[in-house]
C-alpha positions as CSV (number, residue, x, y, z in Angstrom):
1,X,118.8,126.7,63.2
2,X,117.5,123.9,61.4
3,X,117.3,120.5,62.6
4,X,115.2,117.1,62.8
5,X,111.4,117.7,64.2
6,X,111.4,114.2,65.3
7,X,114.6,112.4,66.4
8,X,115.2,109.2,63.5
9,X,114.5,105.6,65.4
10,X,117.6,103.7,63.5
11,X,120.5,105.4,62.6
12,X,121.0,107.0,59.4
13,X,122.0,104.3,56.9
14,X,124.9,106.3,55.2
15,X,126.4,105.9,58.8
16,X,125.8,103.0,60.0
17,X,128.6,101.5,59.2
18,X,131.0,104.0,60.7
19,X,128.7,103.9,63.9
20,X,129.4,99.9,64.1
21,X,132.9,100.1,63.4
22,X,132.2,98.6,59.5
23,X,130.2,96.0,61.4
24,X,132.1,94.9,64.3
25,X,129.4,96.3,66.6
26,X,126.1,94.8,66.6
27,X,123.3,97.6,67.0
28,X,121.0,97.6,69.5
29,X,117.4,99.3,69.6
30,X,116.6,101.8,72.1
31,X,114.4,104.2,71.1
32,X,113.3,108.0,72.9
33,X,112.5,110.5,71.9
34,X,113.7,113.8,74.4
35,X,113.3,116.3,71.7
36,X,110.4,117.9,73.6
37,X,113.0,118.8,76.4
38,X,111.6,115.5,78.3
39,X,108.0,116.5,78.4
40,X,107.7,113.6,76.3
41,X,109.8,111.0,77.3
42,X,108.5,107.6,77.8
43,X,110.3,104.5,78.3
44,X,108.5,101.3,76.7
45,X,109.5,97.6,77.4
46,X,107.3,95.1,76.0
47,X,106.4,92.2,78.5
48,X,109.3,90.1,76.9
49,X,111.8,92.0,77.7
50,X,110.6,92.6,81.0
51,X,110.2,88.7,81.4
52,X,113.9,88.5,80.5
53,X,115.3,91.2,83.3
54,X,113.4,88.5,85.3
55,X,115.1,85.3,84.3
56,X,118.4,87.4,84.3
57,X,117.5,88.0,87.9
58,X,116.4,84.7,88.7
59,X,119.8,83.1,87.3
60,X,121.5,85.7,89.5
61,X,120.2,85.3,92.4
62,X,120.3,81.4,92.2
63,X,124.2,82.2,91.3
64,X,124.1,84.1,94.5
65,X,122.6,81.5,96.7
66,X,125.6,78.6,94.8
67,X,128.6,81.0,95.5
68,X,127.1,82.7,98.9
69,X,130.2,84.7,100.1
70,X,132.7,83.2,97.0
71,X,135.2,85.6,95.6
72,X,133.9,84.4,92.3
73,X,130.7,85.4,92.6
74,X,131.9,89.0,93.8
75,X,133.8,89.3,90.6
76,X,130.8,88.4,88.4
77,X,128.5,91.5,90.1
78,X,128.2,94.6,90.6
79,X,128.4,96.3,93.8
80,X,125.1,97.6,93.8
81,X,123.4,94.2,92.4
82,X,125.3,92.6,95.2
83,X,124.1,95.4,98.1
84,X,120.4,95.3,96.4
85,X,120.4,91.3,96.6
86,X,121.7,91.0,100.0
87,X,119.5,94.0,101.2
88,X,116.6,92.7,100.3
89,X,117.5,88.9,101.3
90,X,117.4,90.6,104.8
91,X,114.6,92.7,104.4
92,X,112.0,91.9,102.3
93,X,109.3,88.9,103.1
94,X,107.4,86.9,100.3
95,X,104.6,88.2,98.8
96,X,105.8,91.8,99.8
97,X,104.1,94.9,97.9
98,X,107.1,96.8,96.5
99,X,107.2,100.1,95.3
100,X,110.8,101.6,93.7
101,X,111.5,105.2,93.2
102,X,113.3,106.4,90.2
103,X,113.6,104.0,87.4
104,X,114.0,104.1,83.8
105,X,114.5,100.2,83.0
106,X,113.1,97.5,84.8
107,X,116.5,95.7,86.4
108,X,115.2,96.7,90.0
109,X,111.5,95.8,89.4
110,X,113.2,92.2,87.8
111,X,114.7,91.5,91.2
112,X,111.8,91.9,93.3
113,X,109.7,89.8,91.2
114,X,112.4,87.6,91.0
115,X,112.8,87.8,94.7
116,X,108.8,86.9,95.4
117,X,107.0,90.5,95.3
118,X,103.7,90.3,94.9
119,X,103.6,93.7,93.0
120,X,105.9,96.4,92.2
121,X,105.0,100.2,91.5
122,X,107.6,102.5,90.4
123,X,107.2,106.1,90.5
124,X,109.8,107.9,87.8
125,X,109.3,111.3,86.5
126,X,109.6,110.1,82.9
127,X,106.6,108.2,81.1
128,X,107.3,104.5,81.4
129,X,105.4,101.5,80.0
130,X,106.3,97.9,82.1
131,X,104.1,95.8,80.3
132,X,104.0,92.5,82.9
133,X,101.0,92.6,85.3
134,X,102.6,93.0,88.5
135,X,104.3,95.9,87.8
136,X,102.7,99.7,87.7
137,X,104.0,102.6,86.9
138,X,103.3,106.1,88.3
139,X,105.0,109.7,87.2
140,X,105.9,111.7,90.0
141,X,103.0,114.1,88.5
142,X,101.0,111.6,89.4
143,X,102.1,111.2,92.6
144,X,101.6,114.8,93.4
145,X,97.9,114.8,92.3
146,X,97.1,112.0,94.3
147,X,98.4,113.3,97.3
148,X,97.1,116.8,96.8
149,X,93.4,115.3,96.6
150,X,94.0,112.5,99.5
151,X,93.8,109.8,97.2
152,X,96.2,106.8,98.4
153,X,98.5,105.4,95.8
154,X,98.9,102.1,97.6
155,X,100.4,100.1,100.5
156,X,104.0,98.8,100.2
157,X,106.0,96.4,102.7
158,X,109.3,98.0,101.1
159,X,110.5,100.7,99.1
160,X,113.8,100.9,97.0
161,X,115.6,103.6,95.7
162,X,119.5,103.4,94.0
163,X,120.8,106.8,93.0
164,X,117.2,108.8,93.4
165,X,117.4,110.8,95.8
166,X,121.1,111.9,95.5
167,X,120.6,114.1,92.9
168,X,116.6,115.2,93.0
């Protein structure tokens, strides 16, 4: 069976325009690679994009605080943005060390910053690369190893998890 060694990062350009419908969808970069069978996944957002999850955050929340309990507001959210930011509204103090399980983009992380964490670690069993300095990232590998040899991965005031522990 033959095949690509290396998944291509942009798509083909003699399809590009039949991916886009001629154009009428923009393309979006998103790159990984899971040809390894996931051994070599690893999830990369440069500290711009994570610095816009949090002003997409920010603006959200502030929306929530405007429309507190308005039909409108409901319409404009999800239900699990709207659980997370009530959730942690009544949960989670300033300055709070946060550490979220299971994560492949940085939307959760973006909240608690946005909400006043002090730091936020997020253990995921693919690679990932956050690169703001209050965020860290560990693989559940990592994890593991730590524990085995006592070593202490950190203190958190809160952890989060959104469909992680369903299905592990």
């Amino acid at each position: 069976m033959g095949g690509l060694a290396v998944p291509p990062k942009t798509p083909p350009p003699e399809l590009l325009s039949a991916y886009t419908l001629r154009g009428a969808i923009p393309v979006e970069h998103f790159y990984v690679d899971d040809s390894a069978g996931g051994a070599g996944t690893h999830y990369v957002y440069p500290r711009d994009e994570v610095d816009a999850f949090v002003e997409s955050a920010t603006a959200k929340l502030r929306q929530a605080k405007q429309a507190k309990g308005t039909a409108g507001y409901m319409r404009s959210s999800t239900d699990s943005q709207l659980w997370l930011y009530q959730a942690l509204a009544q949960s989670m103090s300033r300055n709070a060390r946060a550490l979220v399980f299971g994560s492949q983009e940085p939307w959760v992380e973006a909240v608690l910053l946005a909400m006043g964490a002090s730091t936020v670690t997020t253990v995921e069993y693919n690679m990932l690369t956050f690169e703001h300095p209050r965020l860290r990232t560990l693989t559940v590998d990592q994890v593991k190893h730590a524990h085995a040899h006592g070593e202490e991965i950190g203190r958190y005031d809160i952890g989060v998890s959104l469909s992680s522990f369903d299905h592990d």
